[in-house]
C-alpha positions in Angstrom: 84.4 6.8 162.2 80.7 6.6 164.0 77.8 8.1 161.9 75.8 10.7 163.1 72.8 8.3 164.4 75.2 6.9 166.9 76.8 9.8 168.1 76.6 10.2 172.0 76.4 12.8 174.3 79.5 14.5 175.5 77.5 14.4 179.1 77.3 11.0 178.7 80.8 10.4 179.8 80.5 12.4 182.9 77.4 10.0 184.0 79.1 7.3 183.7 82.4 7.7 185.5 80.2 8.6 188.4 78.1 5.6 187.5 77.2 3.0 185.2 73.5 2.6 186.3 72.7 6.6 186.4 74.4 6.7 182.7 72.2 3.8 181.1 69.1 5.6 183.1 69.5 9.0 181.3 70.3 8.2 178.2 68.9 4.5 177.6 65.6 5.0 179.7 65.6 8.6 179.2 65.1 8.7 183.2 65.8 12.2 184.6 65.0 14.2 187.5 66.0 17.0 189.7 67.2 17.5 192.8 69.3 20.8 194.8 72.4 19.3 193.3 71.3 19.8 189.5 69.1 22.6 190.3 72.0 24.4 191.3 74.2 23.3 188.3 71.7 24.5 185.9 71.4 27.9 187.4 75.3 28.2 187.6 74.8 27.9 183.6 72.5 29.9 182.8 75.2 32.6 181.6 77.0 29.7 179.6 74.1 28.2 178.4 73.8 31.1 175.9 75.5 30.8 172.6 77.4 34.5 172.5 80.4 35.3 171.5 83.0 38.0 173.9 86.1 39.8 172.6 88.8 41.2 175.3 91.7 41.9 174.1 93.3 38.9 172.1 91.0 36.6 173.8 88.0 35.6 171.5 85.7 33.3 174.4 82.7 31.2 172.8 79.4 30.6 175.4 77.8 27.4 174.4 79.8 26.1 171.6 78.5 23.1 169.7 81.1 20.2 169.0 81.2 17.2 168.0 84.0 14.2 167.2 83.4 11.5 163.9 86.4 9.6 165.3 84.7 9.1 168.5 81.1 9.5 168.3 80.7 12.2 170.6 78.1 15.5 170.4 77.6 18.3 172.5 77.9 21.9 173.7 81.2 23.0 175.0 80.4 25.4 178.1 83.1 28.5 177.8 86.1 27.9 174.7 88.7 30.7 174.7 90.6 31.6 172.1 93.8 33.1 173.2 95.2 34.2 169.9 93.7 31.1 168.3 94.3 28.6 170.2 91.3 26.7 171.9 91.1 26.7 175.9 88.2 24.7 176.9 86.4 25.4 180.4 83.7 22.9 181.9 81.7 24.7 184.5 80.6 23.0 187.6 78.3 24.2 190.7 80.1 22.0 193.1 84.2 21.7 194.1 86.8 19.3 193.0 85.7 15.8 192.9 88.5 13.1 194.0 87.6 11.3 190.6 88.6 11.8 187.3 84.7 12.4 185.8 84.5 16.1 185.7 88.3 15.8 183.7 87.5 13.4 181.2 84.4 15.3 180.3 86.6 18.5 180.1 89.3 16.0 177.9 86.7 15.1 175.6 85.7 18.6 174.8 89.3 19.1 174.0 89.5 16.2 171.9 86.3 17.4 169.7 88.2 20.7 169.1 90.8 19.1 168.0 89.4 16.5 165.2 87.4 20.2 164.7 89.6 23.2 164.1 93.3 20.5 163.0 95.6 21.9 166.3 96.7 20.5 169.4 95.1 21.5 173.1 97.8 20.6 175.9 95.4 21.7 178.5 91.8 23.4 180.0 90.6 23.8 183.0 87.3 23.3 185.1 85.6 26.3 186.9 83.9 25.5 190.4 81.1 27.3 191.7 81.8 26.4 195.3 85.6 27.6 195.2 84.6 29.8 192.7 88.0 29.2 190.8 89.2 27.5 187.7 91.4 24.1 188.5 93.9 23.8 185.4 93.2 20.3 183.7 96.6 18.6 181.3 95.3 16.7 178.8 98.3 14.5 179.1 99.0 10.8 177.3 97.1 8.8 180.1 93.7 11.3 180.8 93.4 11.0 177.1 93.8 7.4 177.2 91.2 7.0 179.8 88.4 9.3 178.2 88.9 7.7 175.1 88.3 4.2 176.2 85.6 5.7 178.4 84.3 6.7 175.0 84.2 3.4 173.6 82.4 2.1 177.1 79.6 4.0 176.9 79.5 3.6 173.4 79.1 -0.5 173.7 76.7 0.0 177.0 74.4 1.9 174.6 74.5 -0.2 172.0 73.7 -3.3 174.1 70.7 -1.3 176.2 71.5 -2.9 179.5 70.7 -1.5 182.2 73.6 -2.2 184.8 72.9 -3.3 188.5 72.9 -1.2 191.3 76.2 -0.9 193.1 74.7 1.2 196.7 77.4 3.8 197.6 75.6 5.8 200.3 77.9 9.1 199.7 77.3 8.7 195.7 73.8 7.3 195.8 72.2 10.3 197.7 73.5 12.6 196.1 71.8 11.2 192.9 69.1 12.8 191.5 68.0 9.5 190.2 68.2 8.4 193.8 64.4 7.8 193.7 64.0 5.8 190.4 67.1 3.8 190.8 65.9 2.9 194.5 70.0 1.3 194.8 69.3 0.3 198.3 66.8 -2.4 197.4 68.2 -3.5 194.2 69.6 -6.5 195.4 69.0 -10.5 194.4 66.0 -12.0 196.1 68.3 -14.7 198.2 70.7 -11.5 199.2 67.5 -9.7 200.6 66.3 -12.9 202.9 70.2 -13.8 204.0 70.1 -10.0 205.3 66.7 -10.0 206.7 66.2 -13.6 207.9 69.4 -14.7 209.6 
């Protein structure tokens, strides 16, 4: 069980799936900037941003629920949760499409894992909205997604702990798409002897 000092944001995870560095630089360095990328993602949550409450039917659907995990240190606001007769359905809105990586799920995963330790029932599955496609992709939260969100859990955890700042690793596709892109500057973070066998051979 963590106590509530080292409780870490459910974002958190997200960051550093994508990367390590932009991770350590939001929420070691408290680093943050925006670009057309995030601008866009926080106007896409705008609605869900809200904490409201909407009854249809038998589905109860929570905007902006807080959650949280003792087991593994984890706070933050779920986007949408639905209750369809009870049980929780968590959805993580994004303003972008699928991504080929497993970020956006484990983020989605840990959210179901906070409900959970929360409310004492099991959540087989969620899904993640998508602004561009503009439709929900159904997420499992099977044996080995859990698996790999909890032990990205305990990662982020450790690289808190430690306040390290990890090296850049300069993945053109990744890296300017960064908001950070700027602060980071991945293209020159390189050793001293790298920079003069590239530039002076």
């Amino acid at each position: 069980m963590y106590s509530e000092d080292e409780y870490i944001q459910l974002s958190s995870l997200q960051h550093f799936q994508f990367c390590p560095r932009q991770c350590a630089l939001i929420h070691i360095d408290q680093q943050w900037s925006e670009n057309r990328f995030t601008a866009e993602g926080r106007a896409q949550h705008e609605r869900v941003d809200r904490e409201e409450r909407e009854c249809r039917g038998d589905v109860v659907t929570e905007y902006a629920l807080p959650i949280c995990s003792r087991e593994l240190g984890l706070v933050g606001k779920a986007d949408v949760v639905e209750f369809h007769k009870g049980q929780a359905y968590p959805v993580e809105h994004k303003r972008g499409k699928p991504k080929p990586d497993e970020c956006d799920m484990i983020q989605v995963c840990a959210q179901a894992l906070c409900l959970e330790e929360m409310l004492g029932q099991s959540i087989p599955e969620g899904a993640i909205f998508y602004g561009k496609p503009r439709r929900r992709q159904i997420v499992v939260f099977d044996d080995k997604l859990r698996k790999t969100t909890i032990e990205t859990c305990k990662k982020v955890h450790e690289l808190i702990q430690k306040k390290i700042i990890p090296k850049a690793q300069y993945d053109a596709k990744k890296c300017i798409a960064c908001s950070l892109y700027e602060t980071c500057m991945p293209q020159y973070a390189m050793k001293v002897k790298d920079y003069f066998d590239r530039n002076l051979v």
